[in-house]
Wavefront OBJ file of the C-alpha trace (Angstrom):
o trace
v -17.111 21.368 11.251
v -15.527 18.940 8.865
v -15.690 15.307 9.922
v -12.427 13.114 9.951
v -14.077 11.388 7.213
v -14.767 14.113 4.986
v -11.132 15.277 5.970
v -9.481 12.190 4.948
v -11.369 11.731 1.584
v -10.405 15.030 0.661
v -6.674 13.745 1.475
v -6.949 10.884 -0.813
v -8.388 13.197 -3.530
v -5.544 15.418 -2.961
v -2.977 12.490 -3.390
v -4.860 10.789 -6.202
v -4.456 13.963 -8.596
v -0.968 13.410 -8.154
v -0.039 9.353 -7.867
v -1.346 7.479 -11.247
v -0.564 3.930 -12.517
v 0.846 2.900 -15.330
v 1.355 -1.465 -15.402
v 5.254 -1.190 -15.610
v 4.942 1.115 -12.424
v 1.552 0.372 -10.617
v 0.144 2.332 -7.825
v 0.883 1.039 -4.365
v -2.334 1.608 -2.638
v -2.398 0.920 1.487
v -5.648 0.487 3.052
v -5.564 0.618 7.117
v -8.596 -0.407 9.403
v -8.462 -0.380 13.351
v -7.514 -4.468 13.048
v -5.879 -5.640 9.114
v -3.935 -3.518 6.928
v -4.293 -4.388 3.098
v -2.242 -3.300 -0.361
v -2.841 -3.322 -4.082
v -0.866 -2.857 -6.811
v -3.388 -1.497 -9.653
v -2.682 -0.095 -12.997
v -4.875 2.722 -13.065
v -4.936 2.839 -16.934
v -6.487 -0.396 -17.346
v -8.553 -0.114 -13.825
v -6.619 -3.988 -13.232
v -5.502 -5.204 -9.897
v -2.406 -6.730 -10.586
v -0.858 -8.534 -7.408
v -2.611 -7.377 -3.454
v -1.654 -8.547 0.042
v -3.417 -8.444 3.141
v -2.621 -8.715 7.013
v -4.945 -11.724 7.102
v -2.442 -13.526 4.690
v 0.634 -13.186 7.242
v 1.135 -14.870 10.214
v -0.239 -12.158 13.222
v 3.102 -12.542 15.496
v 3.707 -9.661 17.540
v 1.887 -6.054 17.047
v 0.906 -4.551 14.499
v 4.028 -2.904 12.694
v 6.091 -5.798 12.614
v 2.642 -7.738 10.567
v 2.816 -4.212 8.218
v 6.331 -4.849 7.939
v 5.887 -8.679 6.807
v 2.641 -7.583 4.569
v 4.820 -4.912 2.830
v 7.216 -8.368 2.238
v 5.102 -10.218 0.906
v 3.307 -7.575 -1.639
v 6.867 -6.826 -3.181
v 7.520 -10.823 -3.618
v 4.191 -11.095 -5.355
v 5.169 -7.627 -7.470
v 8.673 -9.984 -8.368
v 6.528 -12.385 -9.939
v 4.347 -10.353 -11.815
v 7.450 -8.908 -13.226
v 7.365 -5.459 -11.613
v 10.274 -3.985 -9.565
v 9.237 0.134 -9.087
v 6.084 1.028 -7.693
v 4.281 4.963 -6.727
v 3.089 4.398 -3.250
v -0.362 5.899 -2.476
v -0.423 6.427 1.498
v -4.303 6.403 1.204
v -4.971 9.708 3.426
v -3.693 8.190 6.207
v -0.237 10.067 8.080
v 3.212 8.351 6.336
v 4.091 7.090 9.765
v 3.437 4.048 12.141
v 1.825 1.014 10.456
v 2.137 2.905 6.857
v 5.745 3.341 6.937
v 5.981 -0.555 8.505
v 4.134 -1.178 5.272
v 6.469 0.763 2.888
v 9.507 -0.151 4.535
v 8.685 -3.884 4.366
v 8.518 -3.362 0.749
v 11.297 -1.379 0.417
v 13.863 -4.122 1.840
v 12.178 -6.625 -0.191
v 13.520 -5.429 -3.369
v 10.215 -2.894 -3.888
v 11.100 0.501 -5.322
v 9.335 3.413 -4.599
l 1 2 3 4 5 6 7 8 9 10 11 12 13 14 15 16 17 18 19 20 21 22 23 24 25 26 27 28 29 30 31 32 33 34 35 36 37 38 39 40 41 42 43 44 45 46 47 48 49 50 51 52 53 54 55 56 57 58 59 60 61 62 63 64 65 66 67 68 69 70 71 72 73 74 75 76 77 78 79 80 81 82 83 84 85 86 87 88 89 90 91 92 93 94 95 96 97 98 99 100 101 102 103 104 105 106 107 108 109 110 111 112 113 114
């Protein structure tokens, strides 16, 4: 029996072979836990983090997909001051739904294209 662990990693594998970052378009990678949901933009040629945003930066009004929302906000403002406007977004493993979409749509209405 595969574990949801094992399951999921072989997700992300799956995704990674696929979604690569340059640094004019950077990877949008989502992280989600049981309590924060995080995001990085990284240039995967140079292995750089260039601009990341976290649920613990926002203010924690109301549940948890309006915060996604507001995080996916916030990491497209920071992306506007690095100087990057297009981004390939890298779900992680988890299901494009819920918390992730929050995340992506956030981004999306802040000027963030995917």
């Amino acid at each position: 029996m595969i574990s949801k662990l094992k399951s999921r990693r072989r997700i992300q594998k799956r995704i990674r072979k696929k979604v690569s970052g340059v640094a004019n378009k950077p990877r949008l990678a989502v992280f989600r836990s049981n309590k924060a949901i995080s995001c990085q933009l990284i240039d995967d040629i140079n292995g750089v983090t260039l601009a990341s945003a976290s649920s613990r930066e926002v203010k924690a009004d109301g549940n948890k997909s309006e915060v996604s929302k507001r995080v996916g906000a916030l990491i497209a403002s920071k992306a506007k001051a690095v100087g990057i406007d297009a981004a390939k977004f890298d779900r992680g493993g988890n299901l494009y739904h819920g918390r992730v979409k929050s995340l992506a749509d956030g981004a999306r209405e802040a000027g963030l294209n995917f």
